[in-house]
N, C-alpha and C positions, 0 to 999 in steps of 0.2 A: 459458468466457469469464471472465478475471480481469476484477473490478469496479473499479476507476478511483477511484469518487467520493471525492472530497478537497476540503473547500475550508478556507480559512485568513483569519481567526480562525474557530472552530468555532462562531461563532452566525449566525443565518439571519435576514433579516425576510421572514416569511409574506404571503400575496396575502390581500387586504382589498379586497372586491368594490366598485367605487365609490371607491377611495380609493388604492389601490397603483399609480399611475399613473407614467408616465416621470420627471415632478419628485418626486414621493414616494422612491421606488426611486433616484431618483440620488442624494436626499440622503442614503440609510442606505449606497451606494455612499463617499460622499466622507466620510460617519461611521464609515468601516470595516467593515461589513459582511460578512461573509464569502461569502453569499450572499446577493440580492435575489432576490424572486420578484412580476413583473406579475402583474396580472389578482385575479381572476380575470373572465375571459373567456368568453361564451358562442359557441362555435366549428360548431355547427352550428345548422340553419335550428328546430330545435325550442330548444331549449334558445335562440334569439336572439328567440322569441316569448316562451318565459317571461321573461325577462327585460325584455319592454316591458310585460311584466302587471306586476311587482315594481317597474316604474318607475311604472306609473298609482297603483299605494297608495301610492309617496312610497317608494320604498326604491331607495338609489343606486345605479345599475348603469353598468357599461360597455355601450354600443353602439355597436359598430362599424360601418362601411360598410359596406351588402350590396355595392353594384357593384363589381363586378371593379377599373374602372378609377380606381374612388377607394382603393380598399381600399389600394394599393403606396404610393401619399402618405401616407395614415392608419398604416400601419405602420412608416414609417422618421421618422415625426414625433412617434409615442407608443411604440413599443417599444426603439428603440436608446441602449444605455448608454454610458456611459464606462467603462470601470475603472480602481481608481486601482492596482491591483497584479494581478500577474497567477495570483495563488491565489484568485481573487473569482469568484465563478460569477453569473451569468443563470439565471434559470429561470421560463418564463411557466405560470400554472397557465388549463388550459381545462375547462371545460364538454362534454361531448361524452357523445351516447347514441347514438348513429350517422353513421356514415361518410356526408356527403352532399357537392357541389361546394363548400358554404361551407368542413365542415373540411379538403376539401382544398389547397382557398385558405389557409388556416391551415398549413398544414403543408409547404406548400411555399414559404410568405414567411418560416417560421419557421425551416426546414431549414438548420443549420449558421451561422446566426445569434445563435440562443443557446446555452449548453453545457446546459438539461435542457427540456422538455416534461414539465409537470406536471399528469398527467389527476386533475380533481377529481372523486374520490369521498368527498368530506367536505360540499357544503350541504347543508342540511334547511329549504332554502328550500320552502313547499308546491308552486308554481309548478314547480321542477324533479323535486322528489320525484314529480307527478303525468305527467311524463314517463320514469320509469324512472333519471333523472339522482343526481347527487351520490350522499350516502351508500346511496339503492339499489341502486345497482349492487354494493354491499359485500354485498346477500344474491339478488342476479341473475349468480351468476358462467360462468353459460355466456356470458352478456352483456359481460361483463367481459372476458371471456379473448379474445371473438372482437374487442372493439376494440382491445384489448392489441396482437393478432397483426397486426390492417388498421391501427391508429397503423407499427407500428414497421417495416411494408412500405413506408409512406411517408416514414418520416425513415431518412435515407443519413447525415447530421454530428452528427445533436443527441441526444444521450442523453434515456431515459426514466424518470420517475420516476412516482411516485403520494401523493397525499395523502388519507387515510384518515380516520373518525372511528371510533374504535378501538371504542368503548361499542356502535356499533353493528352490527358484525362479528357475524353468526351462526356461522361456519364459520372457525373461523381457520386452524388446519391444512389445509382444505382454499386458502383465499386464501393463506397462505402458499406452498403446491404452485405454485397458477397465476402468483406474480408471480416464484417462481425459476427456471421452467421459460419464463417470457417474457421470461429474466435484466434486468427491474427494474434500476434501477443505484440507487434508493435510494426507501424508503417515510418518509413522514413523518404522522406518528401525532398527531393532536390526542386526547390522552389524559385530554381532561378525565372528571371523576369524576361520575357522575351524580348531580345533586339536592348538588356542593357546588360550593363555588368554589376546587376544588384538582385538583391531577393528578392520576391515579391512576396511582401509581407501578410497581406491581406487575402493573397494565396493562401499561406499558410493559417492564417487566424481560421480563416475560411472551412478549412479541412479540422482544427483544435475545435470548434464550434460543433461541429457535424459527427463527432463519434466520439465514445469513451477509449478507445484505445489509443495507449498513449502513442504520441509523435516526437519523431525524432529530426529535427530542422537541418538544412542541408542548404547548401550555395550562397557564395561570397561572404564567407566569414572572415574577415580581416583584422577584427578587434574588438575587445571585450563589450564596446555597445551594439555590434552586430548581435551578438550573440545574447544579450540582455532583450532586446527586439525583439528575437524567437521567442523567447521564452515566457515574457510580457505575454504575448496572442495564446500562449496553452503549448508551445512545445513545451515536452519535458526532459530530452535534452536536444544536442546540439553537435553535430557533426561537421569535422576539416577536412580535408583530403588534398588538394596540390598543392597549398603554401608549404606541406611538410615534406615536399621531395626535396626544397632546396635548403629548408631552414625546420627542420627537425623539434627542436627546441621552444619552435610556436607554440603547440599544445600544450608544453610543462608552464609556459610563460601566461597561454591562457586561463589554463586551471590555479593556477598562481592568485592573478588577478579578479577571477570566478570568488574562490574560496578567499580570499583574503578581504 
């Protein structure tokens, strides 16, 4: 299977749990974005309980409609975009530790909708963590592999992808194996460095070295030579996410700078 992913400009805005919602995501859309990504999402019935624990302590989350027959309203009212060019991708990132009727509902409102499904193996929220969710699944990869397989039996139009927290990875070559052999169409790697407030570069070089699918670079991006960095080692592109809750206009300012 030749790998597709392509988007244009080469910067992404990342899924901000609470926050990356339809007006969020359409504004980094009409700011040029290359890619947006909703969510994230908690798409099955465990991972939509943690998520109303992560709301009683005061931490903002998405929750969606259990009933079937609200859920088709609630999804063409918070997940459908515009794009303003047609090199711009979609990608909702989800929650998910097991195949139940809620993520099937997910994946078939999602199905050919958007261009990617982005399974999150990067919170370290404890609420998910203590369901086997986000970055544990990065060291459960029998777990992994078999959602990999039951995701991509269910999506027929919409490519899959994965977002990783890279620091956390036990096994890389062996995750490596399982996400080329579940031909992945693209990993995105929050590479931050543990214990600073920088990427770890050679993290990421590390992971561009070791597989043909492309990578998309993730953590402390703050300015056009962060993001020259990434892409130097083999990302092929390059993902924002919190500078743009306060200052919006980062992205259009990076791609600016990128393209010019």
């Amino acid at each position: 299977m030749t790998n597709t992913f392509k988007i244009q400009p080469l910067i992404a805005q990342s899924a901000l749990a609470g926050i990356a919602n339809r007006k969020f995501c359409q504004q980094m859309f009409d700011l040029g974005a290359g890619m947006v990504t909703l969510g994230g999402f908690p798409a099955d019935r465990l991972n939509c309980k943690a998520s109303l624990k992560m709301e009683e302590r005061g931490k903002i989350e998405f929750i969606p409609p259990v009933k079937e027959s609200e859920f088709s309203e609630w999804f063409n009212q918070n997940l459908l975009l515009n794009k303003r060019k047609n090199t711009q991708r979609t990608a909702v990132n989800l929650r998910i530790v097991t195949i139940d009727q809620t993520t099937e509902k997910w994946l078939k409102s999602l199905d050919g909708k958007i261009d990617f499904l982005e399974l999150n193996a990067h919170c370290r929220q404890k609420e998910v963590l203590s369901i086997g969710g986000g970055e544990r699944l990065l060291n459960n990869l029998k777990r992994l592999d078999l959602l990999l397989t039951n995701i991509s039996k269910l999506l027929q139009k919409t490519e899959l992808g994965i977002k990783i927290r890279g620091s956390s990875v036990g096994d890389k070559d062996a995750l490596i194996n399982i996400l080329e052999k579940q031909q992945v169409n693209y990993i995105h790697i929050d590479s931050m460095l543990k214990g600073e407030n920088i990427a770890d570069i050679q993290l990421l070089k590390s992971y561009c070295d070791s597989t043909d699918i492309p990578i998309i670079g993730n953590n402390s991006v703050r300015c056009i030579e962060d993001i020259k960095k990434m892409m130097k080692v083999g990302a092929i592109a390059v993902s924002v996410a919190r500078p743009l809750i306060t200052h919006p206009n980062f992205i259009a300012e990076l791609i600016q700078q990128l393209e010019g």
